[in-house]
C-alpha positions as CSV (number, residue, x, y, z in Angstrom):
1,X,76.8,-40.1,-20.3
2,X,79.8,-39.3,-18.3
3,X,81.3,-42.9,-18.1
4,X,82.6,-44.5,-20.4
5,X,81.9,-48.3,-19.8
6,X,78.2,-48.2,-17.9
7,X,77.6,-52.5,-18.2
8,X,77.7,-55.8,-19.3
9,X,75.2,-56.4,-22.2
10,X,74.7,-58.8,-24.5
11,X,74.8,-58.3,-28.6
12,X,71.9,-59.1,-30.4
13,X,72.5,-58.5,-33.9
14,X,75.4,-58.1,-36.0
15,X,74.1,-54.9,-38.4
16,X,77.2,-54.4,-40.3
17,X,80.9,-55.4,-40.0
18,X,81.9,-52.3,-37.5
19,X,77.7,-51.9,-36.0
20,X,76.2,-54.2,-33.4
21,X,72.7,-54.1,-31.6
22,X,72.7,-55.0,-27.6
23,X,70.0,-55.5,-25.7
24,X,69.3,-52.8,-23.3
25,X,67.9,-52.5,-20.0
26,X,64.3,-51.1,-19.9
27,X,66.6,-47.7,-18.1
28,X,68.0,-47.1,-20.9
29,X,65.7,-47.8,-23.7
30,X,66.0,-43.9,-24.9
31,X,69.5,-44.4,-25.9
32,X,69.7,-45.8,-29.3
33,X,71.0,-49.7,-29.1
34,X,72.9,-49.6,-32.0
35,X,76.6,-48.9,-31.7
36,X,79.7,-48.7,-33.4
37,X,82.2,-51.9,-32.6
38,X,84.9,-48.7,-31.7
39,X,82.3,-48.0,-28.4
40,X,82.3,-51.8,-27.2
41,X,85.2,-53.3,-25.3
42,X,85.5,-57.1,-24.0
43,X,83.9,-57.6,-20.6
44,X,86.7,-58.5,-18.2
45,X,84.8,-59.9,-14.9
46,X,85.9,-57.1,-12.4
47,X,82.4,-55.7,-10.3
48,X,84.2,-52.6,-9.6
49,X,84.3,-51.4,-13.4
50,X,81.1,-52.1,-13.5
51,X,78.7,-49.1,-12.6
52,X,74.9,-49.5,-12.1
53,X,72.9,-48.2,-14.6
54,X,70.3,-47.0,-12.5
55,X,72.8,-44.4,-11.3
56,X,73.0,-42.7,-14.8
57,X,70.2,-39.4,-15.2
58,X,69.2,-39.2,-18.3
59,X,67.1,-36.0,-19.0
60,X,64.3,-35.7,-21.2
61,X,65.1,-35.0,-25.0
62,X,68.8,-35.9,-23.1
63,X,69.8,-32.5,-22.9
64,X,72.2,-30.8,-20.2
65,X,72.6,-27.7,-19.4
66,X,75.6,-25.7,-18.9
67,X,76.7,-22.8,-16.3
68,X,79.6,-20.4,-17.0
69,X,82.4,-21.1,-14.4
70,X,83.7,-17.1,-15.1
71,X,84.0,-14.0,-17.4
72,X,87.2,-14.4,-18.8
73,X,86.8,-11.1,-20.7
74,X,84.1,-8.7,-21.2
75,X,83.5,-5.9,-23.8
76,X,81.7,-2.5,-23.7
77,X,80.1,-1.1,-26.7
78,X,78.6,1.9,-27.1
């Protein structure tokens, strides 16, 4: 997920001193909901930092795929 901050959503359960569980949007319900307290900032009421959810493309098995930009260096062998 290229942003960092995607919403505002609300902690369910406190696991652990440093883990929380949120309640997710249906959306996103193949991203585990249980997250380290390092991931989660304070919600400051701003809409514009706020990006939809339904925006975000999540693959299946959430995997990307990458393309090579350019050969830096090549190598012949014989």
């Amino acid at each position: 997920m290229s942003p960092r901050f995607i919403g505002l959503y609300e902690i369910i359960e406190r696991i652990s001193l440093i883990a929380y569980r949120l309640a997710l949007p249906p959306e996103l319900e193949k991203i585990h909901n249980v997250f380290h307290v390092s991931m989660l900032r304070r919600y400051r009421s701003d809409p514009s930092h706020v990006i939809n959810s339904s925006e975000i493309d999540l693959q299946p098995g959430l995997l990307f795929s990458e393309k090579p930009i350019r050969i830096l260096a090549r190598e012949l062998c014989y």
